[in-house]
PQR file of N, CA, C, O and H, with PARSE charges and radii, in Angstrom:
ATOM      1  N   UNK A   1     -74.755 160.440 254.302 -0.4000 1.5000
ATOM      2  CA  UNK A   1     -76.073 160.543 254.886 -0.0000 2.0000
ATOM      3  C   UNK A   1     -75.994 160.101 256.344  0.5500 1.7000
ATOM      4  O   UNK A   1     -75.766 158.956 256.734 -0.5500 1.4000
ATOM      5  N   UNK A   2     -76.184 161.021 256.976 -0.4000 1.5000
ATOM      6  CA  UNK A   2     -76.300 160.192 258.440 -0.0000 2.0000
ATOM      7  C   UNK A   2     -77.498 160.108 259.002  0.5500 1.7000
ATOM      8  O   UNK A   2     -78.456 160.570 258.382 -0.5500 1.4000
ATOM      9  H   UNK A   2     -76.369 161.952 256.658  0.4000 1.0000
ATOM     10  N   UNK A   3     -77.709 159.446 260.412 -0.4000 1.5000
ATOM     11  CA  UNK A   3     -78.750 158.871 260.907 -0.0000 2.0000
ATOM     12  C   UNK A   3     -79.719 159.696 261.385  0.5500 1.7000
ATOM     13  O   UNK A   3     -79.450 160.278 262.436 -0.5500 1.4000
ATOM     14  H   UNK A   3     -76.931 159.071 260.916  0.4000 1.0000
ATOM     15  N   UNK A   4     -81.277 159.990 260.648 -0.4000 1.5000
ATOM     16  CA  UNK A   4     -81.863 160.470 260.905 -0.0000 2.0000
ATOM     17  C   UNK A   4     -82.600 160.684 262.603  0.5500 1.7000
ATOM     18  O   UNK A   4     -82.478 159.700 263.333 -0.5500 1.4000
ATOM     19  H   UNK A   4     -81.496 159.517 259.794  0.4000 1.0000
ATOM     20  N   UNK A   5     -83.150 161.613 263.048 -0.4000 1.5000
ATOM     21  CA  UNK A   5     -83.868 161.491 264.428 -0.0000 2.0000
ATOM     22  C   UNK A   5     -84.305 160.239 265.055  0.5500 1.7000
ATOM     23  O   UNK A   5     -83.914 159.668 266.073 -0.5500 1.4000
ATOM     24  H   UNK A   5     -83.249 162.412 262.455  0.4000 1.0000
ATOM     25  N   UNK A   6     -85.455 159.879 263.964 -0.4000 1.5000
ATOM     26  CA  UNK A   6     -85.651 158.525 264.379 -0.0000 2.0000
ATOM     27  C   UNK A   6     -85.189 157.761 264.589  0.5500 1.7000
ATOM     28  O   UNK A   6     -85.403 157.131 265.625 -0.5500 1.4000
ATOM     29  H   UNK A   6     -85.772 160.343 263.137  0.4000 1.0000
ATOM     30  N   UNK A   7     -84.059 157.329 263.445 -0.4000 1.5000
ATOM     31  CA  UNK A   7     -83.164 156.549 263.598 -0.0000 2.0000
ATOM     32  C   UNK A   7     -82.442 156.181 264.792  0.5500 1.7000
ATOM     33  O   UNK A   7     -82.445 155.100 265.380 -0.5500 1.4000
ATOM     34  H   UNK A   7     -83.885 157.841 262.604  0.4000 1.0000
ATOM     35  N   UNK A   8     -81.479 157.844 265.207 -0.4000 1.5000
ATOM     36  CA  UNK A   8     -80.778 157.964 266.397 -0.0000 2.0000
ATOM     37  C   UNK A   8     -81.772 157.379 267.367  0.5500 1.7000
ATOM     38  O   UNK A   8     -81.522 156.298 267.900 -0.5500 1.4000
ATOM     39  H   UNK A   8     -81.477 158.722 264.729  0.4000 1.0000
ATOM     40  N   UNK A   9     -82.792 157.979 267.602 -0.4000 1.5000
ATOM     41  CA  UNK A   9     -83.719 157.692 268.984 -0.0000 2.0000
ATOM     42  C   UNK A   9     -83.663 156.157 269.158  0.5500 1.7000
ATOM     43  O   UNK A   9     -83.268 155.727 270.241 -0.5500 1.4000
ATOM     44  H   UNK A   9     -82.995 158.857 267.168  0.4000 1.0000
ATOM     45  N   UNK A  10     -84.053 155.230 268.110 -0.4000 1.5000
ATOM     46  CA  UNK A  10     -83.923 153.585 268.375 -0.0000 2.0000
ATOM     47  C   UNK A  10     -82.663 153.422 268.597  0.5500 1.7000
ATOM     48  O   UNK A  10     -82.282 153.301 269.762 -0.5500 1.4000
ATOM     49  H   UNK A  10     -84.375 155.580 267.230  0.4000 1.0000
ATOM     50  N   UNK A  11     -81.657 153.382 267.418 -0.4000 1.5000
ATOM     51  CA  UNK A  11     -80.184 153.400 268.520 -0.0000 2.0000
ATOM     52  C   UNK A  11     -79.725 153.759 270.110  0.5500 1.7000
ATOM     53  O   UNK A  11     -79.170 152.937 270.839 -0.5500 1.4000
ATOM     54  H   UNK A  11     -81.966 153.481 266.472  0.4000 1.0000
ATOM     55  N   UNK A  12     -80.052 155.095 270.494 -0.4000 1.5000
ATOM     56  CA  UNK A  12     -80.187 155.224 271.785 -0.0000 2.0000
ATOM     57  C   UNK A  12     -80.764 154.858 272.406  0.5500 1.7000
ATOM     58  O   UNK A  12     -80.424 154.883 273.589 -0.5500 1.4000
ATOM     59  H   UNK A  12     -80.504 155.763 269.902  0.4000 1.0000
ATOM     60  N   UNK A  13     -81.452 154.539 272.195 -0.4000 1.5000
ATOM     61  CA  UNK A  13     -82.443 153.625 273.295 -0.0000 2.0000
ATOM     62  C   UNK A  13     -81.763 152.296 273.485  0.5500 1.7000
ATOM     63  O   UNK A  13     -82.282 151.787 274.479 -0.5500 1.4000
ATOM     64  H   UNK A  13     -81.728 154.518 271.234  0.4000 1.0000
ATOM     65  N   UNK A  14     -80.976 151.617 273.064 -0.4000 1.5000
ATOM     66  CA  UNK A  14     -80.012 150.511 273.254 -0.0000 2.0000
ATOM     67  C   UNK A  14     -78.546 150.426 273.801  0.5500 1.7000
ATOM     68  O   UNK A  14     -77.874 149.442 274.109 -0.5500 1.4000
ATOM     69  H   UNK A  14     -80.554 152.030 272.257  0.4000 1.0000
ATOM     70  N   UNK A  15     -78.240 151.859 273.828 -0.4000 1.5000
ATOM     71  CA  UNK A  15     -76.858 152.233 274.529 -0.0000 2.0000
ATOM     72  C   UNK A  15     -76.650 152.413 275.668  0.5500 1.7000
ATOM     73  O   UNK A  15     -77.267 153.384 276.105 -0.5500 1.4000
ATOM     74  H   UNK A  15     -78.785 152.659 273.578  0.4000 1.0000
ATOM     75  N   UNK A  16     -76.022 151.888 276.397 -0.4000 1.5000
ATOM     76  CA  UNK A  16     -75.494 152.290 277.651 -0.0000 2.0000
ATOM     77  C   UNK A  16     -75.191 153.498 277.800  0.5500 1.7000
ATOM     78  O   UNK A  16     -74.617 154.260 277.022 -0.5500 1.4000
ATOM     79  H   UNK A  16     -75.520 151.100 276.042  0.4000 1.0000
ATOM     80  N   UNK A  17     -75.831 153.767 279.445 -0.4000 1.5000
ATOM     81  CA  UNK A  17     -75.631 155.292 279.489 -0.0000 2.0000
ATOM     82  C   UNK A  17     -73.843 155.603 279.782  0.5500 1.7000
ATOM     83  O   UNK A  17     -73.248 154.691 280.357 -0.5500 1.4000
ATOM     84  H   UNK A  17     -76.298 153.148 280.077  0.4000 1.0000
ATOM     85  N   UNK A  18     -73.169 156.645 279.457 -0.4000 1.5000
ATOM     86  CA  UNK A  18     -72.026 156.968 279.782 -0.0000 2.0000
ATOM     87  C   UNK A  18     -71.893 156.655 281.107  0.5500 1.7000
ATOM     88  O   UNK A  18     -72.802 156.691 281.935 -0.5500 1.4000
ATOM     89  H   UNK A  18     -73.653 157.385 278.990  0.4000 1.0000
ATOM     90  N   UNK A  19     -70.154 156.187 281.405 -0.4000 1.5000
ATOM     91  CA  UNK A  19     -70.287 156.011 282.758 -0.0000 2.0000
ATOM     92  C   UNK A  19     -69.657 157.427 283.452  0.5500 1.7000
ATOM     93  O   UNK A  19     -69.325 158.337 282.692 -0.5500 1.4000
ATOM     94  H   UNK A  19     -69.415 156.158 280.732  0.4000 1.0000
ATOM     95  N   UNK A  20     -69.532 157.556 284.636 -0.4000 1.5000
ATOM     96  CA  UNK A  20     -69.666 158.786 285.206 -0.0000 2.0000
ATOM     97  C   UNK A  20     -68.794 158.438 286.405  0.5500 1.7000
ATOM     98  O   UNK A  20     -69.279 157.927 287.415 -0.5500 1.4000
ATOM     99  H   UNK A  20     -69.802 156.817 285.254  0.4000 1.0000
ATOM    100  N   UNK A  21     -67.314 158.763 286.261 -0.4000 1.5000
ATOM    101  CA  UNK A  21     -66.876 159.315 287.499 -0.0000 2.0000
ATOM    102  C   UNK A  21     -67.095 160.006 289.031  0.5500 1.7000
ATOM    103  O   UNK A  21     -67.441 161.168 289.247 -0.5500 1.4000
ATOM    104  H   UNK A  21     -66.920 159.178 285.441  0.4000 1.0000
ATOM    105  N   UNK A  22     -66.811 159.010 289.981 -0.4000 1.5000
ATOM    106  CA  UNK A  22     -67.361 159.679 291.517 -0.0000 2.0000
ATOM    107  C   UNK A  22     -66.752 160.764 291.699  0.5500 1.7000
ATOM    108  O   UNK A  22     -67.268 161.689 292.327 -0.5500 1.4000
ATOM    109  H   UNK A  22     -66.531 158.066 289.805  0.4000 1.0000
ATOM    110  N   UNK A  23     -65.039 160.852 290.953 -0.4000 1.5000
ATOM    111  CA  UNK A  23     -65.001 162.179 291.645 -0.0000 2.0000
ATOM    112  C   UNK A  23     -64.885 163.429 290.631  0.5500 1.7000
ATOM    113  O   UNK A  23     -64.469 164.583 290.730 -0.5500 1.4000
ATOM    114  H   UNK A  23     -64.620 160.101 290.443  0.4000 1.0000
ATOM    115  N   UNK A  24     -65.415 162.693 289.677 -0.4000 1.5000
ATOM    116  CA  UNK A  24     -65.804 164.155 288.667 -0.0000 2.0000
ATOM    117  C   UNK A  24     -64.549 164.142 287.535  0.5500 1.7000
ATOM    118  O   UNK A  24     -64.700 164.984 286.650 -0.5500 1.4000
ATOM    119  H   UNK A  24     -65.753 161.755 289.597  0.4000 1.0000
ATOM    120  N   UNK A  25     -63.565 163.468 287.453 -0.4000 1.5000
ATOM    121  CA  UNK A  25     -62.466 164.006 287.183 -0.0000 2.0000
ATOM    122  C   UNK A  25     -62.863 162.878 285.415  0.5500 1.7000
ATOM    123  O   UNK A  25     -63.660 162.002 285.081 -0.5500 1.4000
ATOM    124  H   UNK A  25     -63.442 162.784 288.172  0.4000 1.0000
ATOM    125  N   UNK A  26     -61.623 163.723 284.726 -0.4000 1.5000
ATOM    126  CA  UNK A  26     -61.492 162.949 283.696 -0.0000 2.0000
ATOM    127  C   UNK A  26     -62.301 163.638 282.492  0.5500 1.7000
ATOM    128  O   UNK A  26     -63.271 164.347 282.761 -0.5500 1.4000
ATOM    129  H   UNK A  26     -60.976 164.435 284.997  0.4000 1.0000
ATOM    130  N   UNK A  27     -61.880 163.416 281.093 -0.4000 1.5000
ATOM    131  CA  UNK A  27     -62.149 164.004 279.154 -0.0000 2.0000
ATOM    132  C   UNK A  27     -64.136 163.255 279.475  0.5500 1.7000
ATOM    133  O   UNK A  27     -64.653 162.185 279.796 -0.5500 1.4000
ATOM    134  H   UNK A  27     -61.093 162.840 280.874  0.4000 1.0000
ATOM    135  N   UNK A  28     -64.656 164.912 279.058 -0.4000 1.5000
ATOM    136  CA  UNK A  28     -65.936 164.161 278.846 -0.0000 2.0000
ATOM    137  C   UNK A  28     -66.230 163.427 277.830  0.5500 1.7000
ATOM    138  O   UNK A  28     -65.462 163.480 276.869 -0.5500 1.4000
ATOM    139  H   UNK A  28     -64.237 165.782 278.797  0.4000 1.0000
ATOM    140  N   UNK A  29     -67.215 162.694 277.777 -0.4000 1.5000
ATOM    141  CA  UNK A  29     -67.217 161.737 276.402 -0.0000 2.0000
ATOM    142  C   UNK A  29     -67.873 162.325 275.584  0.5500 1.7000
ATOM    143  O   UNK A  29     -68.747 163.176 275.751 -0.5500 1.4000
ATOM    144  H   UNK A  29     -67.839 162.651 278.557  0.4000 1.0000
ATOM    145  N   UNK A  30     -67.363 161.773 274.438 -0.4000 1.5000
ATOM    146  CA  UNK A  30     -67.819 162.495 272.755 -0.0000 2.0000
ATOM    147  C   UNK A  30     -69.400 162.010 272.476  0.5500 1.7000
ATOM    148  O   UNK A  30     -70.091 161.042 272.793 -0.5500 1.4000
ATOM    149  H   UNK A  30     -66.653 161.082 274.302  0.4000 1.0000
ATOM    150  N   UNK A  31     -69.617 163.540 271.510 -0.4000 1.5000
ATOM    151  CA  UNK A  31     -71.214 163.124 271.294 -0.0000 2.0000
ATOM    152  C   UNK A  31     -71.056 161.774 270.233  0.5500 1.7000
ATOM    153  O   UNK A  31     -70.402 161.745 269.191 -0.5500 1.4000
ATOM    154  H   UNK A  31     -69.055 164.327 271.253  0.4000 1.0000
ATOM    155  N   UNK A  32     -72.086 160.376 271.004 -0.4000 1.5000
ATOM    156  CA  UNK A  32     -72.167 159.458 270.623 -0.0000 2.0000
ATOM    157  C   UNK A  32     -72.583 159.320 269.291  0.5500 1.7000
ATOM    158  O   UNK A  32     -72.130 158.319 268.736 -0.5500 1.4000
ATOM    159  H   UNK A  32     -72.617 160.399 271.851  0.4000 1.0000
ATOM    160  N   UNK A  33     -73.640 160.357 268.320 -0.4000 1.5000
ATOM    161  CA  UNK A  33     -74.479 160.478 267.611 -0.0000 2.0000
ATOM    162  C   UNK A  33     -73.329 161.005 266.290  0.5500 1.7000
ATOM    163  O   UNK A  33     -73.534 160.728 265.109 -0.5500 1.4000
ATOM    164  H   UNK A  33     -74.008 161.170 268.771  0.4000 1.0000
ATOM    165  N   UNK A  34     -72.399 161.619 266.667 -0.4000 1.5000
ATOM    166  CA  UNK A  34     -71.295 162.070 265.804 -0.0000 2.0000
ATOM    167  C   UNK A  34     -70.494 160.948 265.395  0.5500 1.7000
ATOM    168  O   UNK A  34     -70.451 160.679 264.195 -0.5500 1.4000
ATOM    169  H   UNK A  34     -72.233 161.844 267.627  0.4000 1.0000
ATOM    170  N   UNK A  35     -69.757 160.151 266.349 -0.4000 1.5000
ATOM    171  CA  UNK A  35     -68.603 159.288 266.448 -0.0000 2.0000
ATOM    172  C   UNK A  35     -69.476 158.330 265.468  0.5500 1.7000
ATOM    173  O   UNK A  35     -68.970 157.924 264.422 -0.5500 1.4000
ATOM    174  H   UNK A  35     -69.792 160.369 267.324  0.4000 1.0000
ATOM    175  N   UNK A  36     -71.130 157.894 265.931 -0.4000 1.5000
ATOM    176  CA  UNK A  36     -71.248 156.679 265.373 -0.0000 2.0000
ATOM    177  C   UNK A  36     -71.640 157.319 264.113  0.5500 1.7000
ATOM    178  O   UNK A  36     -71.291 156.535 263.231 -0.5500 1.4000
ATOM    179  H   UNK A  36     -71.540 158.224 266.781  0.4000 1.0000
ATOM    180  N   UNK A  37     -72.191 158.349 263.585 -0.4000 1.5000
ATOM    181  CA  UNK A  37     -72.446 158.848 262.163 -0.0000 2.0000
ATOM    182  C   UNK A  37     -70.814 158.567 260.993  0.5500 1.7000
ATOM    183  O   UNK A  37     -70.556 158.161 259.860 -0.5500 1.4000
ATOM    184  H   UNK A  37     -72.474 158.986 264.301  0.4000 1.0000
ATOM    185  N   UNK A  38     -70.172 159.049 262.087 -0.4000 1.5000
ATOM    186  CA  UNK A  38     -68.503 158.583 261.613 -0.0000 2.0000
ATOM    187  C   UNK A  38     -68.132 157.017 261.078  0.5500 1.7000
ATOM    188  O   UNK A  38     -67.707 156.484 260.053 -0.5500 1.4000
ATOM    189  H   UNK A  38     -70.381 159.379 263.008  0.4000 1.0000
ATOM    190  N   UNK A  39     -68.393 156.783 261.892 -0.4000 1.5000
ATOM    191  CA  UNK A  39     -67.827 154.668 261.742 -0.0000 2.0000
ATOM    192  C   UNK A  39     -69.168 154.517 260.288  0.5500 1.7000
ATOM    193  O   UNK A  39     -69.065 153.828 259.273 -0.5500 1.4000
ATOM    194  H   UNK A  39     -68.738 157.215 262.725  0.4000 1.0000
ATOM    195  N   UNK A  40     -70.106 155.250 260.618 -0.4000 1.5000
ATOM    196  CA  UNK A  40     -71.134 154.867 259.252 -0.0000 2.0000
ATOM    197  C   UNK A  40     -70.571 155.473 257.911  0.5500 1.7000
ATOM    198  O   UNK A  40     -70.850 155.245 256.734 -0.5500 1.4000
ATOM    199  H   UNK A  40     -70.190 155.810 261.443  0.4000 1.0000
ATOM    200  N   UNK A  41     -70.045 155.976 258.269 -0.4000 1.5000
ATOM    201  CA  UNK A  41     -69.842 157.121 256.830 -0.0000 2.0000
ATOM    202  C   UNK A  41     -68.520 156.174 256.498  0.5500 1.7000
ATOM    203  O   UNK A  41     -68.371 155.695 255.373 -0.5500 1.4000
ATOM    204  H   UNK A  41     -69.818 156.161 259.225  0.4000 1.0000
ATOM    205  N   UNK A  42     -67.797 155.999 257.318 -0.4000 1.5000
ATOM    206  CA  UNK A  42     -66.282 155.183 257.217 -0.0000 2.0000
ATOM    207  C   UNK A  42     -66.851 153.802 256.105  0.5500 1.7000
ATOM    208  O   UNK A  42     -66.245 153.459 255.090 -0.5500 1.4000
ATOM    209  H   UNK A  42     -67.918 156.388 258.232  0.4000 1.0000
ATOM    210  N   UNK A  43     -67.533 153.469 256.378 -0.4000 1.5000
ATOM    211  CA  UNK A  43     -67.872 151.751 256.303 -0.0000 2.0000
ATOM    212  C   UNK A  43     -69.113 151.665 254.911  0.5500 1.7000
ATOM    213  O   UNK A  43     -69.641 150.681 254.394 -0.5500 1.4000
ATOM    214  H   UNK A  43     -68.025 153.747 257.203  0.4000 1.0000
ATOM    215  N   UNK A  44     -69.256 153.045 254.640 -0.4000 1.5000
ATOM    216  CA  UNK A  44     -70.254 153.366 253.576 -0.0000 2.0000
ATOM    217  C   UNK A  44     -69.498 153.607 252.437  0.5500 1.7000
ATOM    218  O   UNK A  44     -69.737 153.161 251.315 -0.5500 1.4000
ATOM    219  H   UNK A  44     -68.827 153.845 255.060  0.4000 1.0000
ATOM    220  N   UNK A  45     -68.281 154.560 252.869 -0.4000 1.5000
ATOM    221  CA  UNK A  45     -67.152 155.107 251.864 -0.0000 2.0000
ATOM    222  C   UNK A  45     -66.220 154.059 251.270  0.5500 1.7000
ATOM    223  O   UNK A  45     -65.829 154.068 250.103 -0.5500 1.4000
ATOM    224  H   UNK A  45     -68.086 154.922 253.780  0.4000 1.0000
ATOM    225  N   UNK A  46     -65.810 152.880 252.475 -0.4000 1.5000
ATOM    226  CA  UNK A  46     -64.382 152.562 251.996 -0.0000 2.0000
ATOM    227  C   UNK A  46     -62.933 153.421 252.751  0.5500 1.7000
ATOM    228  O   UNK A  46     -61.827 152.912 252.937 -0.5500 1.4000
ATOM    229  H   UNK A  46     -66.128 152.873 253.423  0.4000 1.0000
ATOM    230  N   UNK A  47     -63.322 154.719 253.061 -0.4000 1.5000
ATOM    231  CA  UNK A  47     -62.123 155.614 252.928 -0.0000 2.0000
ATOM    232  C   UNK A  47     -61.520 154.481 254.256  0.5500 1.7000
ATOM    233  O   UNK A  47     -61.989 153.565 254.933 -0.5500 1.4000
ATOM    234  H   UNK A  47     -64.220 155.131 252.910  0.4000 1.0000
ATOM    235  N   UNK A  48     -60.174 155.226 254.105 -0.4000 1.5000
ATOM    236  CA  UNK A  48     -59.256 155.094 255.795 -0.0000 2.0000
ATOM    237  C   UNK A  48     -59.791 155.975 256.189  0.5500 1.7000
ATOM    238  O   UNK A  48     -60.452 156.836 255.608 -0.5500 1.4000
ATOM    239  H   UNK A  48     -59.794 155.970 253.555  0.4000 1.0000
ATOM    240  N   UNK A  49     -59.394 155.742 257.862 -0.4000 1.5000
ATOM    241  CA  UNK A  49     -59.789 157.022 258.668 -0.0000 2.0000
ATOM    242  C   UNK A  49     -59.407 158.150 258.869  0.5500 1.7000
ATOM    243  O   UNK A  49     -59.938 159.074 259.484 -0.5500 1.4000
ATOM    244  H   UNK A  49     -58.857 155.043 258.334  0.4000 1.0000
ATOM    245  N   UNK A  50     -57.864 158.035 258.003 -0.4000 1.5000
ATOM    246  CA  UNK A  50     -57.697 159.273 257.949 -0.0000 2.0000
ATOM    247  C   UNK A  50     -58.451 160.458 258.238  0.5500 1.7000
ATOM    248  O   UNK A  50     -58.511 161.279 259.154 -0.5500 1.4000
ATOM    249  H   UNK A  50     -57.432 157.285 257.503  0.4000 1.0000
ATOM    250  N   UNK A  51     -59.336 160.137 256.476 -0.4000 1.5000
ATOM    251  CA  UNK A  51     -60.123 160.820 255.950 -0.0000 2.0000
ATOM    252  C   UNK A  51     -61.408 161.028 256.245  0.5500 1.7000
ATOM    253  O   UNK A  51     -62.263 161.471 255.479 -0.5500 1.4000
ATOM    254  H   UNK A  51     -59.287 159.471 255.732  0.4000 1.0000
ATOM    255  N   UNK A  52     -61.562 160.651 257.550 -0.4000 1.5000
ATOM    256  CA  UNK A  52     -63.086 161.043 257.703 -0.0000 2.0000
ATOM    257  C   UNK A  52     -63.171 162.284 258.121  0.5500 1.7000
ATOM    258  O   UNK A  52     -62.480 162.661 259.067 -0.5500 1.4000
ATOM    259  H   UNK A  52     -60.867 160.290 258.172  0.4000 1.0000
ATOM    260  N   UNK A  53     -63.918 163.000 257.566 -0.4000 1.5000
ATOM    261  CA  UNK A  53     -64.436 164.916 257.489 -0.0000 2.0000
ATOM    262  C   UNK A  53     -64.295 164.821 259.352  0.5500 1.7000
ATOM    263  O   UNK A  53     -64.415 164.060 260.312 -0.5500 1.4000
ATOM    264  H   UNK A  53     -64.480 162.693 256.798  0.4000 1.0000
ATOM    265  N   UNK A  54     -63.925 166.333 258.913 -0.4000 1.5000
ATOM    266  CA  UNK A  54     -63.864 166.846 260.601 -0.0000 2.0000
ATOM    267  C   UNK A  54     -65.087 166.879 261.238  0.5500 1.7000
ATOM    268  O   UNK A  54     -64.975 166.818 262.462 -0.5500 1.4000
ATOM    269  H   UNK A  54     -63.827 166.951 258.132  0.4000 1.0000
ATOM    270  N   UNK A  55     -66.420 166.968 260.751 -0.4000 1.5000
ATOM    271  CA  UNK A  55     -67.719 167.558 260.939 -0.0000 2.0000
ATOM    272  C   UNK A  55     -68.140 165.895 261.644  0.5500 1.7000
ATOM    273  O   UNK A  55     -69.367 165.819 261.711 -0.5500 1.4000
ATOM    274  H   UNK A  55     -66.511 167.017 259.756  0.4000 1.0000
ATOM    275  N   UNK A  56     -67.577 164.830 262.072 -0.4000 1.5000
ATOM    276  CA  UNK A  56     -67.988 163.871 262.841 -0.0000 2.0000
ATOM    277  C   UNK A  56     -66.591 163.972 264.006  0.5500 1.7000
ATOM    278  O   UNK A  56     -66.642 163.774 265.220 -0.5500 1.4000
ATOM    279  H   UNK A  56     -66.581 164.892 262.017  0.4000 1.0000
ATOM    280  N   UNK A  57     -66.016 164.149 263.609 -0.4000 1.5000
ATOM    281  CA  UNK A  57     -64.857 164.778 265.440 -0.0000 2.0000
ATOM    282  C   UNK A  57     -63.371 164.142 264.900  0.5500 1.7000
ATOM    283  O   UNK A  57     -63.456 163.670 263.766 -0.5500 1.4000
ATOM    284  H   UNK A  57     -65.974 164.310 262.623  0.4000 1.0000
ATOM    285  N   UNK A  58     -62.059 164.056 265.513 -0.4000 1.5000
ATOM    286  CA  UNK A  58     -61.440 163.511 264.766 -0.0000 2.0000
ATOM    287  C   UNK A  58     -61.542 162.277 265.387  0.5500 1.7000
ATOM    288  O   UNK A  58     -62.051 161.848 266.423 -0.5500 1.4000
ATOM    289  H   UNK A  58     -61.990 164.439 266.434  0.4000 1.0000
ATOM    290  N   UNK A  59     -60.508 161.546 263.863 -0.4000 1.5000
ATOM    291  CA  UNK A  59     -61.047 159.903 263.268 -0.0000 2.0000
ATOM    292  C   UNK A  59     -60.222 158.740 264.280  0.5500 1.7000
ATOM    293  O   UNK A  59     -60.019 157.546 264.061 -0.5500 1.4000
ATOM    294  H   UNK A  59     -60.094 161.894 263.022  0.4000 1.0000
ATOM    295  N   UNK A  60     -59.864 159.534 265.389 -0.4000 1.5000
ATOM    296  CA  UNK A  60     -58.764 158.476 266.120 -0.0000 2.0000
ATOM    297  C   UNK A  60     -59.929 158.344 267.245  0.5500 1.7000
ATOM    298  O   UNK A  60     -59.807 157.304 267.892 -0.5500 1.4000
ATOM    299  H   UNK A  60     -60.029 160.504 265.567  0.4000 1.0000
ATOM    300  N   UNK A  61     -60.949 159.096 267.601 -0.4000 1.5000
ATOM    301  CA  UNK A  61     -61.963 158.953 268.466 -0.0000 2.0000
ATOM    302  C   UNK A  61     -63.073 157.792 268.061  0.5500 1.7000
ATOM    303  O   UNK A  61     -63.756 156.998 268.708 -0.5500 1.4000
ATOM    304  H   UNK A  61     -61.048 159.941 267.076  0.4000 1.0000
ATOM    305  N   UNK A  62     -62.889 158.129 266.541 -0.4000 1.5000
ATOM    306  CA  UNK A  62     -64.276 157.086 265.821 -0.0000 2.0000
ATOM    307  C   UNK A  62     -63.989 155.742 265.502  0.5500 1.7000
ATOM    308  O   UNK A  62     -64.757 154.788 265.376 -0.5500 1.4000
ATOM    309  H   UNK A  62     -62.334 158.774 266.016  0.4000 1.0000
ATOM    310  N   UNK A  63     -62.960 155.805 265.409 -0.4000 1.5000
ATOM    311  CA  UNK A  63     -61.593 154.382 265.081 -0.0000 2.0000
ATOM    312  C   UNK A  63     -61.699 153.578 266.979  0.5500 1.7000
ATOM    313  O   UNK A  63     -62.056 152.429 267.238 -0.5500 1.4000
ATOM    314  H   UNK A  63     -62.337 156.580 265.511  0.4000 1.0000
ATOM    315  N   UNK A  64     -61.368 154.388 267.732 -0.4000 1.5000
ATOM    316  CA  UNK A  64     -61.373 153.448 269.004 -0.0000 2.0000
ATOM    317  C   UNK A  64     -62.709 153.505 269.498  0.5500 1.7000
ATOM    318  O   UNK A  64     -62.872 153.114 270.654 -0.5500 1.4000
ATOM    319  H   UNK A  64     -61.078 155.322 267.521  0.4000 1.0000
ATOM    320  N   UNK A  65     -63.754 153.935 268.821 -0.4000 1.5000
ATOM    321  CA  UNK A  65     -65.211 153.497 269.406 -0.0000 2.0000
ATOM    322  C   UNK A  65     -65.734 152.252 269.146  0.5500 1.7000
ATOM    323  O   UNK A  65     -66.836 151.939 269.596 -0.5500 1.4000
ATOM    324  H   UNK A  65     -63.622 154.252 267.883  0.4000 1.0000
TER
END
């Protein structure tokens, strides 16, 4: 189950905005709303990270968030 609208909206509202390179350069950052649906689902399951479904991004992104 992941985090409904509402939900997300109070979470975001507490996050720092991404920071942003002057000269543009550099991997844009991952949708926040995915990665953290990930670490929830991780910590709900038990699983390793292997195994977290592709449909939150892969698990080496959600692991170093």
């Amino acid at each position: 189950m992941d985090l409904t609208d509402q939900q997300w909206k109070v979470v975001a509202a507490i996050l720092p905005e991404d920071p942003v390179r002057d000269d543009g350069r550099g991997r844009p950052w991952s949708d926040r709303r995915k990665v953290l649906n990930g670490v929830l689902w991780i910590l709900r399951t038990g699983a390793p990270w292997q195994d977290l479904p592709l449909r939150y991004g892969p698990y080496q992104t959600a692991h170093r968030s």
